[in-house]
C-alpha positions as CSV (number, residue, x, y, z in Angstrom):
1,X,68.1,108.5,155.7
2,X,64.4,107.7,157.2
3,X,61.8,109.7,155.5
4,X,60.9,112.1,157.8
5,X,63.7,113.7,157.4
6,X,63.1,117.2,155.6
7,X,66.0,119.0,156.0
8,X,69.1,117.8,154.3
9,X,71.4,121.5,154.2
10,X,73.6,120.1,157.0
11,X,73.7,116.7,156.2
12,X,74.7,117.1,152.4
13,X,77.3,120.0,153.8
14,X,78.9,118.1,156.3
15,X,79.6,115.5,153.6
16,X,81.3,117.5,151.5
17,X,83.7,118.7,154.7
18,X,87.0,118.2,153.5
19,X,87.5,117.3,157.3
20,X,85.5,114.3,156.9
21,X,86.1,110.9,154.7
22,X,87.3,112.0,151.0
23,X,84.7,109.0,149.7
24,X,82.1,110.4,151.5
25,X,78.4,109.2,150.3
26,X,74.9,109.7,151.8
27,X,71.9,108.1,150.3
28,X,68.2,110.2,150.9
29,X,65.2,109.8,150.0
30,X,64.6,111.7,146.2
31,X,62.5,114.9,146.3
32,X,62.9,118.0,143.9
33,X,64.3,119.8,146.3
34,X,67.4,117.6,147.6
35,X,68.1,117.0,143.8
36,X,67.4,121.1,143.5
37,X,69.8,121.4,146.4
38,X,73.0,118.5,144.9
39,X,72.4,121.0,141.4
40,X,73.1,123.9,143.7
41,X,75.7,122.6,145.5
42,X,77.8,121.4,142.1
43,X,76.9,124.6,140.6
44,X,78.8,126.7,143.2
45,X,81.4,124.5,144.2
46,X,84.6,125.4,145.1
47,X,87.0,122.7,143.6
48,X,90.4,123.3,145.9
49,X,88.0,122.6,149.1
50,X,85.5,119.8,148.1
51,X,83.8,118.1,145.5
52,X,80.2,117.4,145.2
53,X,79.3,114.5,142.6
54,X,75.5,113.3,141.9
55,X,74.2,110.5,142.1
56,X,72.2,107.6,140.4
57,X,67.6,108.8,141.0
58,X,66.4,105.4,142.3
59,X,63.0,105.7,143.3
60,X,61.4,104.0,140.2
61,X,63.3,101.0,140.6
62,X,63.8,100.7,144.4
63,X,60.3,102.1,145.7
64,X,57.5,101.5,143.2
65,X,58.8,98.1,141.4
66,X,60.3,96.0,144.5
67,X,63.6,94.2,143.9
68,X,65.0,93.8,140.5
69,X,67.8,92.2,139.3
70,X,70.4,94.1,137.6
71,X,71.6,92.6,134.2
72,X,74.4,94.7,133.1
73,X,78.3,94.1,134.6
74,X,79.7,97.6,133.9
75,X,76.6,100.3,133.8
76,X,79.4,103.5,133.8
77,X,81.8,102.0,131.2
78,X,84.7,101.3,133.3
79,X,85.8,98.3,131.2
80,X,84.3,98.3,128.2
81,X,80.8,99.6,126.2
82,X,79.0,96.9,128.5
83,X,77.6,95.8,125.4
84,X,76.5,98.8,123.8
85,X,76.1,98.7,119.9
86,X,75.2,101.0,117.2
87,X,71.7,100.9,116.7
88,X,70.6,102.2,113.0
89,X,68.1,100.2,110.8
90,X,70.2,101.6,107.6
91,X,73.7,100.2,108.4
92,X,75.1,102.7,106.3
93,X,77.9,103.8,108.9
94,X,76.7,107.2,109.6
95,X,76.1,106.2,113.3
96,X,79.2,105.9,115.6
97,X,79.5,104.9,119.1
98,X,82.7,104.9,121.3
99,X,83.6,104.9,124.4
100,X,85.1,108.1,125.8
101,X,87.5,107.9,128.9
102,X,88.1,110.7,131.4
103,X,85.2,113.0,130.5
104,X,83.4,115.4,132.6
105,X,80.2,113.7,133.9
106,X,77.3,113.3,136.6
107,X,79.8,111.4,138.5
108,X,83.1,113.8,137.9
109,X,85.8,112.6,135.4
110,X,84.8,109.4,134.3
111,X,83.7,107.3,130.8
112,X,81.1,107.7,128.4
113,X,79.5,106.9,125.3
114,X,80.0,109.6,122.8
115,X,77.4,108.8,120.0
116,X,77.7,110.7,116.4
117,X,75.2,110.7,113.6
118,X,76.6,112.3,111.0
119,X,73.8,111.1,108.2
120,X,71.0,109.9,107.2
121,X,70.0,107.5,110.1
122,X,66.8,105.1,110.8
123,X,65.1,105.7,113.7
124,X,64.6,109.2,113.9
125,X,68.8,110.0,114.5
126,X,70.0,106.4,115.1
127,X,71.9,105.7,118.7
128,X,72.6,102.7,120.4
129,X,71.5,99.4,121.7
130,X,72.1,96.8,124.8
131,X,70.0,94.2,123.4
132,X,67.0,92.5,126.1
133,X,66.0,89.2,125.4
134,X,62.2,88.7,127.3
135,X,62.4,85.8,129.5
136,X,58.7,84.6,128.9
137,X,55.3,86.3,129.0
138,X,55.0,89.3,131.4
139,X,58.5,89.8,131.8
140,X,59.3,93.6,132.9
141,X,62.5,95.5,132.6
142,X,63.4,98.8,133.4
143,X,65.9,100.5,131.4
144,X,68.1,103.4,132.9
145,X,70.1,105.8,131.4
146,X,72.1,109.1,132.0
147,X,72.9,110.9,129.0
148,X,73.7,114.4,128.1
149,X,71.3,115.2,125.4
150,X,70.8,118.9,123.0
151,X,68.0,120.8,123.9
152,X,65.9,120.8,121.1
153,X,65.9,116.5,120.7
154,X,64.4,113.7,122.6
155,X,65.7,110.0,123.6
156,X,63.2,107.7,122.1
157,X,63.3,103.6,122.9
158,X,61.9,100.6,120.6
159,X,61.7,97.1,120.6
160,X,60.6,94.3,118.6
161,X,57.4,92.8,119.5
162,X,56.0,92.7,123.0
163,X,53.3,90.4,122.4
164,X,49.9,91.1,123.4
165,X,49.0,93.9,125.6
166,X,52.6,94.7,125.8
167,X,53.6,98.1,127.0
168,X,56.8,100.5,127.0
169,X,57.4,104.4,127.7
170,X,59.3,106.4,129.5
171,X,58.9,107.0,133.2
172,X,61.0,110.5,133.3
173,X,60.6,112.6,130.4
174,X,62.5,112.1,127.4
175,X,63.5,115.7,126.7
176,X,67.2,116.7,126.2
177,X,67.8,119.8,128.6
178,X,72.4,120.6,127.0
179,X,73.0,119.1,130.7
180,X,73.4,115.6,132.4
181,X,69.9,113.7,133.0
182,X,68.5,110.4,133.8
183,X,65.7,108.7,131.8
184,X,64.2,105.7,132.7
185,X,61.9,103.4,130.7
186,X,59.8,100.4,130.9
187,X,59.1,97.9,129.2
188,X,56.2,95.4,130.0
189,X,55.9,92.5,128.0
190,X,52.3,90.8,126.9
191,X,50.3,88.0,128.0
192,X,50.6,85.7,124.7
193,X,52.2,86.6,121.6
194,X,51.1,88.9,119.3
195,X,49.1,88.4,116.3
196,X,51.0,86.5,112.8
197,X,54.0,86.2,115.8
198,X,55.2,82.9,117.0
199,X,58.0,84.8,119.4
200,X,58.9,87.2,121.8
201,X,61.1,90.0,120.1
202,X,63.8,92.1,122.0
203,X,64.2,95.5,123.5
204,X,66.7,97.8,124.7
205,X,67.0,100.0,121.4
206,X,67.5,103.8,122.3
207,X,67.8,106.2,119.6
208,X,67.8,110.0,119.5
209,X,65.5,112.6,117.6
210,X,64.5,115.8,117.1
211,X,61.2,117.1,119.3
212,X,59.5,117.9,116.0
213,X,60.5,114.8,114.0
214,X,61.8,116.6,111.3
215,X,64.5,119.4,110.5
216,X,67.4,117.4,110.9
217,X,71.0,118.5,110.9
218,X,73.9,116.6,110.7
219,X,76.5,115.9,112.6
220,X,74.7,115.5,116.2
221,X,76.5,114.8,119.2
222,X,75.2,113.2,122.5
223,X,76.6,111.4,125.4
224,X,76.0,108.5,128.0
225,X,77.9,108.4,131.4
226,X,75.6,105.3,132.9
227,X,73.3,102.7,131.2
228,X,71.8,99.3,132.8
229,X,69.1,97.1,132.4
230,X,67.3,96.1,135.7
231,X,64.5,93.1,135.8
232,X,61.9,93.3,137.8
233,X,61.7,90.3,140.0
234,X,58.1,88.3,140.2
């Protein structure tokens, strides 16, 4: 849909029209208020007539980095855990991460990670990791997630070294709201390596916490319907 479009009412309606095609999918440009307007819609669905799934937020990756490749072979778990592995510096077992199949998501019944702490856990809450090994210096990736997070935590991400001048935060906000939500991360890598390193280290780690750092409480549940690792082409 070309930008100058503004309003979308009809177009998401007509969509959902049971008269129309039952895989029925429109792309538009993202503003709050056709996101505002999807929530809406799902909100106050009727489920006998229609039903309104959301979709994946693009614009960091398709408008404000170019083209990008995308590294990961099954980003909603369809298969498998698309590589997915318990990230906890202690190893001590108290992190668990499985793959959940026919849950309630973002995109209607489909698969998930379903991610437990129920311990002691280092980072912050432990979580999960699809491990990104840097091509060379200045290598970017952006990492993209849509997890289902408590209110009260945030996602955090960490890598090994970056090497010099390298970079990585979040390009949503990384708060957990009880609902669905996409986060999206990037991670720049430096210009030469870092000082005392003779290497490149590796990215991708995701790991939850609490929004003061402290006051944990065990166990902790959280989800993840979609995860991928896109690099951004030269």
């Amino acid at each position: 849909i070309m930008s100058n479009v503004t309003s979308y009412q009809n177009i998401f309606y007509q969509a959902a029209d049971t008269t129309r095609e039952s895989n029925a999918k429109i792309t538009v440009n993202y503003t709050t208020a056709t996101s505002n307007l999807v929530d809406q819609m799902i909100a106050t669905k009727d489920g006998e007539q229609y039903n309104v799934v959301k979709g994946i937020y693009e614009l960091p990756i398709t408008q404000e980095f170019g083209t990008t490749t995308n590294l990961m072979t099954d980003s909603q778990f369809v298969k498998n855990m698309n590589d997915a592995m318990v990230y906890n510096n202690t190893a001590n077992g108290n992190v668990s991460v499985t793959k959940k199949e026919n849950m309630e998501t973002n995109f209607g019944m489909s698969n998930a990670l379903e991610i437990t702490t129920a311990g002691e856990a280092v980072p912050g809450l432990g979580g999960f990791f699809q491990s990104i090994t840097p091509t060379g210096f200045g290598a970017r990736y952006l990492q993209h997630i849509i997890a289902k997070i408590p209110k009260g935590y945030v996602l955090k991400a960490a890598s090994n070294s970056l090497g010099l001048n390298g970079t990585r935060y979040f390009l949503t906000d990384n708060k957990g709201t009880g609902d669905w939500k996409e986060y999206i991360i990037l991670i720049q890598y430096g210009d030469a390596f870092a000082p005392n390193y003779t290497t490149l280290g590796t990215s991708g780690y995701i790991y939850l916490d609490t929004e003061s750092e402290t006051d944990y409480h065990y166990p902790v549940t959280w989800y993840v319907s979609y995860s991928t690792v896109h690099q951004v082409n030269p």
